[in-house]
Each structure stands twice: as C-alpha cells, then as structure tokens.
C-alpha positions, 0 to 999 in steps of 0.5 A, a space after each residue: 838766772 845768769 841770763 836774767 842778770 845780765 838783762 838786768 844789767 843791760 836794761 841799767 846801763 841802758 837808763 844810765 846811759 839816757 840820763 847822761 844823754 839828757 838835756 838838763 834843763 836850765 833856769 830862767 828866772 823872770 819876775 813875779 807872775 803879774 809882770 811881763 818879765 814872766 808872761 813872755 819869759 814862759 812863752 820863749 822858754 817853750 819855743 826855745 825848748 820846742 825848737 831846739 835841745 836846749 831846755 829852758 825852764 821860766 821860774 818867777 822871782 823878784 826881779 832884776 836884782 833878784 835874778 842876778 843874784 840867783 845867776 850869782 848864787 848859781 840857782 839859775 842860767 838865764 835871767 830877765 834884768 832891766 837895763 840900769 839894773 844889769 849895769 849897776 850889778 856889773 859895776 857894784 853900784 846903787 843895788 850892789 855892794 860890790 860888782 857881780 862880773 859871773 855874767 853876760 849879755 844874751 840880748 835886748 828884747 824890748 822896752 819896759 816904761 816907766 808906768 806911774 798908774 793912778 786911778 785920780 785922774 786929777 793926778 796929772 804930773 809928777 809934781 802932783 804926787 807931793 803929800 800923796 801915798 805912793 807904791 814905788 816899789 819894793 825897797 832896793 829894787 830897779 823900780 825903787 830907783 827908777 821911781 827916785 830917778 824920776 821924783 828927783 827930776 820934779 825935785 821931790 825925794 822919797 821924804 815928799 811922798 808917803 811911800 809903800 814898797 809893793 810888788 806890781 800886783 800888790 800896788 794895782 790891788 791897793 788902788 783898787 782898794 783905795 789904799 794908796 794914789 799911785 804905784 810906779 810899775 817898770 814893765 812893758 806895757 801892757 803890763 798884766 797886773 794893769 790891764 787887769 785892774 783897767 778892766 774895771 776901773 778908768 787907769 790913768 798914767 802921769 805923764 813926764 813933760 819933754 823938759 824934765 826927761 831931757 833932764 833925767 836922760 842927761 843924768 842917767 842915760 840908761 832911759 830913753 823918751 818912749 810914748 805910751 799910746 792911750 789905747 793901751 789900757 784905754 786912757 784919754 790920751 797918749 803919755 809920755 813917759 821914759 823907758 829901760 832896756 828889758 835884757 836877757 842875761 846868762 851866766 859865764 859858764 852856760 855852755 855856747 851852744 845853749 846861749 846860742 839856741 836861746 838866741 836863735 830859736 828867738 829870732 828864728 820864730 818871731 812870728 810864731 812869738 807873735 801869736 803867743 805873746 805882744 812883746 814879740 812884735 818888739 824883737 829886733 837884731 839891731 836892738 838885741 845887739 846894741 846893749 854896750 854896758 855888758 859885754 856878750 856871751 860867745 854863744 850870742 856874739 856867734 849869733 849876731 855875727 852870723 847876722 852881720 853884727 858885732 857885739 862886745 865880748 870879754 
C-alpha cells in the first residue's frame, strides 16, 4: 500500500512539475478573419511556435484599437496595430482619451493601403464619392480616421457622404448586394474580403492623384505614396493611393526572450513564410527597425542590434 502511495505521489509531482516547465502560450490578437492582420497573423504564430519555445497563439479581433486595448486589459501579448494607430494610442490622441504606454514596438512587417473598393466604375476619384452611401469603417476605428483623413483632403466631410461603419466582410458583401457605392478597406493588399468578391464581380479602386497625397502626407506623416498594381485584384490600371504601417506590438512586460523568438524566428524563416503567406515577400530589417514613434521592446532591440541596427528603447 505504502509503495502504491508513494508511486502516486511521484506520478503528481512528475505532472506538476511538466506544468511548471511549460510554456504558456501567449495571445496575438490580429483582426476580423477576412483581413490580412489575421491570414499572416496564424501564419507567423505557427512558425514562431514551430521554431521556437515560445507559443504564440493568433486570435481575431477588432483591429488596431481593439488590440491595444486588449494588450491594456491584459487579454493579450502581442497585437497587430497599424502605424497612426499605435501612435495615437501611445499619445492619447483621436481614438484614445488618454495614452496607453503599457506597450512596445516588436517590428514593422509591411504596408497596408488605403483600399477605396467600388464596383461602378464611373466612380473614379474621391471626389466622386459626394452624395454616395459609403462604408468607412467601424466608428472610432483606424479605418474611420484613415477615411476622414482621405475626404478631408478632397474637402468632403463625413456629412458629404451617407456613411455606414462595416467591418472589411460586411462592406464587400453589401457591394455585392448593392447596398451600398464604396467601402474603404485599410489592409494589405490583396486584402481576402476583396479578393473574394473580385472573383465574381469587376473591382475597381479610386485612385488618390499625386497633388492631394502631397497634401495628406504633410498634414499626417504617418502615410506614404504606395502604387496598388492592377494585377491585384485584376483592375484596368494600377491606382495610386496612400499606405500605413502594419506593426507588431508587445506588452512591456512580455518577457525578452519570447519578444526576441517572435523576432527571430520572423526573419530567420522569410522564406518559408513565403510559401505560406504573400505578405512574406515584404519582410524587411531596415523596414522592421525604422518605426520611430514607439520605442522598442529590449527583446527586439537585442535583435536588431544583432543585425547592426539600432533602434529606440524606453
């Protein structure tokens, strides 16, 4: 008897002690599962977890916003946030009432655009978009203000446009519908919800015109010119148009270790991302390393250095 106790005893302490010795894994909130934030968020979660001890796990959510507040809250690691999003949350400005500082930079990974989809093709400059129903997406999300930038450059307001607030999805099925003209969708291109309407329908982009992105990069210099090329989504013509950041974040207290696997096993495996995943072919070390208006976190400032860059850190 005493023997089967004492087995008993050690087979416990055995299975404690495997529970002390694993990894937890750690939340990646992304965005809703027809955005890009979410298809290449599960893709680098696998190969971080794949390659490394750190266990990543890509959840969907709202969006920038949403996941520095999750990272806030505590629900959550690592988060996708575009670029004038991540500022305005480490500032407290436009979509916060106060700053969130609980956070660090990880990396720049790409360029999301400034999608304005429409399936009218006599719809071609920004302009044209007075008097018609438009999805500019959710209220108080980085898509919402990216879309007021982009009108208030063309002098229109939200009042100059009958707006509707939709997710990515919900905008490219109510233009299939007929429900509504145009939806601006913020995401790297292809961007899934897109790609899967252009498969039936003839997608158009609206242009932005050199003189009016000129003007929008001087009052927000969070945007840079980017060329959308036709073949995307099998359009008449390349479109000109502006882009943001798309950042990886982390909270401050995410150990250096798993903030510096997460690095590593990104640009250590480009080209097996590559198979699995388009925005892959965008990775960059120079870009990762150039975000300025959010300091780093050590694990990926360890990183970096390693490579010969130096980056901010608190």
């Amino acid at each position: 008897m005493k023997k089967i106790v004492a087995l008993l005893l050690a087979a416990v302490m055995v299975v404690a002690l495997c529970a002390c010795g694993a990894s937890k894994p750690l939340n990646f909130t992304t965005g809703g599962d027809q955005g890009t934030y979410y298809g290449f968020g599960g893709v680098l979660a696998q190969k971080i977890s794949e390659k490394t001890k750190t266990q990543v796990t890509a959840i969907t959510s709202g969006g920038s916003k949403a996941n520095i507040e999750a990272l806030q809250a505590g629900d959550a690691q690592f988060g996708f946030v575009q670029s004038d999003v991540m500022a305005y949350g480490y500032e407290g400005s436009r979509l916060f009432d106060a700053a969130v500082e609980n956070y660090s930079t990880v990396a720049a990974l790409y360029m999301e655009q400034v999608q304005i989809v429409t399936l009218n093709p006599d719809i071609k400059t920004v302009a044209d978009l007075k008097g018609k129903t438009v999805s500019i997406g959710a209220a108080g999300s980085g898509v919402y203000f990216n879309a007021i930038d982009v009108l208030g450059v063309y002098g229109l307001t939200e009042n100059d446009i009958t707006p509707t607030y939709q997710s990515f999805g919900d905008s490219t099925e109510a233009l299939q519908d007929g429900q509504i003209d145009a939806a601006f969708v913020v995401a790297g291109a292809p961007t899934t919800a897109v790609t899967s309407l252009a498969a039936t329908r003839n997608v158009y982009l609206v242009g932005l015109d050199d003189a009016h992105i000129d003007d929008l990069i001087a009052a927000s210099p969070y945007y840079s010119k980017y060329v959308i090329p036709a073949a995307t989504y099998n359009m008449p013509e390349d479109v000109p148009t502006v882009a943001v950041g798309a950042v990886v974040i982390a909270r401050d207290d995410v150990s250096a270790d798993d903030v510096y696997n997460f690095v590593s096993a990104v640009f250590e495996n480009i080209e097996e991302l590559k198979a699995a995943h388009d925005k892959a072919n965008e990775l960059d070390l120079d870009f990762a390393a150039s975000v300025t208006s959010v300091p780093y976190h050590a694990g990926a400032a360890k990183y970096f250095a390693e490579k010969g860059l130096s980056v901010p850190t608190k």
